[in-house]
C-alpha positions in Angstrom: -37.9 -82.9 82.8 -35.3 -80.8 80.2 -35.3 -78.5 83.3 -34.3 -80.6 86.1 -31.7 -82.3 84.0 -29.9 -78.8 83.3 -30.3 -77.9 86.6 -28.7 -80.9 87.4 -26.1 -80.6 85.0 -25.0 -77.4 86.6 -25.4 -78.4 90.5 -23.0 -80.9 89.4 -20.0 -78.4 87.7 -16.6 -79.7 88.2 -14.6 -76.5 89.5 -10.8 -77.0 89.5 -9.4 -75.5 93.1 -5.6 -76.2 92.2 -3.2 -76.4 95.1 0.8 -75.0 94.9 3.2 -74.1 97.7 6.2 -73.1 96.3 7.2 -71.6 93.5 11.3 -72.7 93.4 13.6 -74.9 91.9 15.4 -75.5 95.0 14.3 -78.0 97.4 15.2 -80.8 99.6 14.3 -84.4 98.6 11.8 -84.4 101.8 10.4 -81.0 100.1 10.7 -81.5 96.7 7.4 -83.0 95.9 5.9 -79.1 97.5 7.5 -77.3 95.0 7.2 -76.3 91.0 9.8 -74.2 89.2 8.9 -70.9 87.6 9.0 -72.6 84.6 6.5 -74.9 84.7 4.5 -72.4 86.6 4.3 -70.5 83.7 3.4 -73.1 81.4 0.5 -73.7 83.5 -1.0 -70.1 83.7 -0.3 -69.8 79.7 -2.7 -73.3 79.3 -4.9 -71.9 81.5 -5.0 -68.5 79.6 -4.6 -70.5 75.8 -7.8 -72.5 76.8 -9.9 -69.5 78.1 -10.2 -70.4 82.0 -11.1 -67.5 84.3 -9.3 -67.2 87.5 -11.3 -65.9 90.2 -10.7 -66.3 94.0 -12.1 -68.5 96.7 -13.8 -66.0 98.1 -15.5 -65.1 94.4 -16.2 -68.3 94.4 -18.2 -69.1 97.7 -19.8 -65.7 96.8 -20.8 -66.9 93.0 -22.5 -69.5 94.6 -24.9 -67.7 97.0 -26.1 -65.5 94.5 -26.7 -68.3 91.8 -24.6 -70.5 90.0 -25.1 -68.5 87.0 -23.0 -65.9 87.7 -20.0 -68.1 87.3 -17.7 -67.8 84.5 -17.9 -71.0 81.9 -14.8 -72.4 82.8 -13.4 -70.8 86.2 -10.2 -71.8 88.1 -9.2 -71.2 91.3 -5.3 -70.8 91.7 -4.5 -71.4 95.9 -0.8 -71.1 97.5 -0.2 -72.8 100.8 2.3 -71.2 103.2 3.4 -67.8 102.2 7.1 -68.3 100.7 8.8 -65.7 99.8 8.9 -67.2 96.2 5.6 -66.1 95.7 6.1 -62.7 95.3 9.6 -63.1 93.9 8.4 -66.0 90.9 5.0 -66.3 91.2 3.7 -62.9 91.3 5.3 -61.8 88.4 3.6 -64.4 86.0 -0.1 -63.6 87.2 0.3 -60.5 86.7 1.8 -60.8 83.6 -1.5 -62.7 82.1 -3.9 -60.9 84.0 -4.6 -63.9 87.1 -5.7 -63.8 90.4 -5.1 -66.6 93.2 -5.9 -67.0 96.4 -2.5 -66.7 99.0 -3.1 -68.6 102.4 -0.4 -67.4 104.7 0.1 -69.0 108.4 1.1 -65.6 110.3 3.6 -66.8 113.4 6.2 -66.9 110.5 5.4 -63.9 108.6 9.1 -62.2 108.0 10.8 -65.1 109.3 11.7 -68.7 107.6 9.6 -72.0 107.7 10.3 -73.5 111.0 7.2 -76.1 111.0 9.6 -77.8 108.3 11.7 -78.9 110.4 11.1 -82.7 109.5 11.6 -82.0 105.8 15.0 -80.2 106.7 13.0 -77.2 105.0 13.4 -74.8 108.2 15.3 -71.5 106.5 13.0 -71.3 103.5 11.8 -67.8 104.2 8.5 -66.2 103.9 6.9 -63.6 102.7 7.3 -60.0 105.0 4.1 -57.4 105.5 5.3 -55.3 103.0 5.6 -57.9 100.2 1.8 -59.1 101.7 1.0 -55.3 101.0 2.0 -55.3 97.8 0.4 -58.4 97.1 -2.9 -57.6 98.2 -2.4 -54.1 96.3 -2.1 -56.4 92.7 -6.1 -58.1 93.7 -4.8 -61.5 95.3 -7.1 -62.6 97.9 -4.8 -62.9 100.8 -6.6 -65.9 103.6 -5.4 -67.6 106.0 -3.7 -70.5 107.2 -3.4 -70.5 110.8 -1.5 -68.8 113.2 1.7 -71.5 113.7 0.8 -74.2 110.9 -0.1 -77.0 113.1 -2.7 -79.7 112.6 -5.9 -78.5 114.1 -7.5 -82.0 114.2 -5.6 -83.5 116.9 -5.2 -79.6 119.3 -8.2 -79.0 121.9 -10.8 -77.1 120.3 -10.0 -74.2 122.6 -6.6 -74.3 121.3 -7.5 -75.0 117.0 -10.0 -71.9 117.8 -7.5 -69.6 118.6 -5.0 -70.8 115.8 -8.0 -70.4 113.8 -9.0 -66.7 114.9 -5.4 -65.2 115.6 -4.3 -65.5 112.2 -7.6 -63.7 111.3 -7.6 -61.1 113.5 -3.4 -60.1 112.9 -3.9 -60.6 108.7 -7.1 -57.9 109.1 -5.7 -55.7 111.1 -2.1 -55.4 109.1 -3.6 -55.8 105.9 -6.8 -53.0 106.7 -9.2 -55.8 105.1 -11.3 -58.7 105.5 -10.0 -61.9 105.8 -13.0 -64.4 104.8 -11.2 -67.8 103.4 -9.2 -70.4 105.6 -6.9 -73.4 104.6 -6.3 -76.1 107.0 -2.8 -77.1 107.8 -1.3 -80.1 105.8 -5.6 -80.4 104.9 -6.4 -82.1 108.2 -10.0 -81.1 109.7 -12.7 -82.6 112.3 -16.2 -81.7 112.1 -15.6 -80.1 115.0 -12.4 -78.2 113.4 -15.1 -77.1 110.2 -17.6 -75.5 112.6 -15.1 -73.5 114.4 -13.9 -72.2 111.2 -17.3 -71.0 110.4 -17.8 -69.4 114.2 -14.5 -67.6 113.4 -16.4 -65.8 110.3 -14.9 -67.2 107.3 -17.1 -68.0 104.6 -14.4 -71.2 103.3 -12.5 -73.3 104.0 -9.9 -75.5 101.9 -9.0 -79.0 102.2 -6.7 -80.9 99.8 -8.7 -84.4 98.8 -7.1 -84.4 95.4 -10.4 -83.8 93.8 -12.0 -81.4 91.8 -14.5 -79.3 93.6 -18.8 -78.6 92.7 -20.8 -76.1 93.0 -22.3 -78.6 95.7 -19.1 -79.5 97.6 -19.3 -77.9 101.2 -17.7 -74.5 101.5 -16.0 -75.5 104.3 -14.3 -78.1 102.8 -13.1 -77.3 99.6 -11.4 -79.8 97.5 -8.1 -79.3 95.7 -5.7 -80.9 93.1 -2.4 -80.7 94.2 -0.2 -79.5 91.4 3.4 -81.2 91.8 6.9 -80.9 90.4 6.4 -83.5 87.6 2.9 -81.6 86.3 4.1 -81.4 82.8 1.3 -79.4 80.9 0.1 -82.8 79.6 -0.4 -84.0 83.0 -1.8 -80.3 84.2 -4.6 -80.8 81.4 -5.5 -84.1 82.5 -5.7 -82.9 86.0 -8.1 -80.6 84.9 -10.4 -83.2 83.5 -13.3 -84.6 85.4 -13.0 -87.9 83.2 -9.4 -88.1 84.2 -8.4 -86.8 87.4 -9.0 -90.1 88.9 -6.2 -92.0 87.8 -3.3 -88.7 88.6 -4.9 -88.1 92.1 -4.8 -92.6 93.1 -1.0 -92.8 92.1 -0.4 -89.0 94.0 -2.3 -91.4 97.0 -0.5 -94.2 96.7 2.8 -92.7 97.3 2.4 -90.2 99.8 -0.1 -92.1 102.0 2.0 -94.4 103.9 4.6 -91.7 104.5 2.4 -89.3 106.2 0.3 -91.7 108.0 3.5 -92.4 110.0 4.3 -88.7 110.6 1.0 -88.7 112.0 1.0 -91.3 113.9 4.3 -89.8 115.5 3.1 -86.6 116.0 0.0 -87.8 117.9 1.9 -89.9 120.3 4.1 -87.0 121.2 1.1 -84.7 122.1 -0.4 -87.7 124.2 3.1 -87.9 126.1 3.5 -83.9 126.1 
């Protein structure tokens, strides 16, 4: 009995997967809420170093678990960045390396070089993104570079001919640039079908992130990864709490309760234009 409820114990370890996009201070009211200043950042990664959390990768991660929860470190984090924004490597970068962190970089590669036209409804279009060289040097300092799909669109309303080959290009064009295996995947804006998970794993990733503003367990699917999303008003108070499983609850219902309606339009929007297209 003292065996099964340790092994239950562990099957059950909350595992904080904590979601940023950018790294700025600058930001459009439509955009703001996607963004944390360097800062704050940086408060962050110092709790996270002051309280002895390990940073390891998704990939580590997904790997920990198939050879035995025991492997994992006693408190891990995972560190994930949506998009690819240049600020990554300008303000980001900087700070990991500086306390000895790894993340996990999910980068949608039609923009690579370029700015962030999928914005365009946030007025965030001209935010540029990160160039092959930075993603070269990026890789070079151990963050696990994954992907994010080839234009950033949401794969749960495409035909599944169409999400597969969002899903694959991004693959195939990160690999062959970067000279290494690309085995994570993050789903635009978080939005996935069944049918959307299981073309991820035919693609040959071995995870997938969504967002569900929850923490993760060594039993939560690999394909659909949960995450905290950190936002602009994460004071380190709030970033500790987020961390809690006691309390996550009552940060992630009130991050629900405001964005929910909002996007619930956009997508309603966006479905009845690909109907009439």
């Amino acid at each position: 009995m003292k065996n099964f409820s340790m092994h239950k114990r562990i099957f059950e370890k909350k595992v904080p997967i904590l979601m940023y996009h950018s790294i700025s201070c600058v930001a459009t009211p439509q955009f703001k809420q996607f963004t944390v200043s360097p800062m704050l950042f940086e408060q962050h990664i110092a709790y996270l170093s002051q309280h002895a959390y390990t940073p390891i990768t998704v990939t580590q991660f997904v790997s920990s678990l198939a050879q035995g929860v025991s492997v994992l470190p006693e408190r891990p984090v995972m560190l994930t960045f949506d998009d690819g924004f240049t600020d990554f490597f300008l303000d980001a970068l900087p700070i990991l390396k500086r306390y000895g962190f790894s993340a996990t970089l999910y980068i949608s590669t039609a923009f690579i070089g370029q700015t962030s036209r999928w914005l365009q409804r946030e007025r965030e279009a001209t935010r540029p993104v990160l160039t092959w060289d930075q993603l070269m040097e990026i890789s070079r300092c151990g963050i696990e570079c994954g992907a994010h799909s080839h234009s950033h669109p949401q794969l749960d309303i495409l035909p599944s001919s169409v999400a597969y080959d969002e899903i694959t290009r991004c693959k195939h064009i990160l690999e062959d640039r970067l000279g290494q295996q690309v085995m994570s995947f993050a789903y635009p804006y978080g939005y996935y079908t069944k049918t959307v998970r299981e073309l991820v794993q035919m693609a040959g990733y071995t995870s997938a992130c969504a967002v569900k503003h929850a923490l993760s367990s060594v039993a939560t699917d690999p394909f659909a990864l949960a995450r905290l999303m950190v936002r602009p008003e994460t004071d380190v108070n709030a970033f500790a709490t987020l961390l809690s499983s006691r309390s996550s609850l009552t940060i992630v219902t009130m991050y629900m309760r405001a964005r929910t309606p909002v996007w619930q339009l956009v997508r309603r929007c966006i479905k009845r234009e690909v109907v009439g297209a």
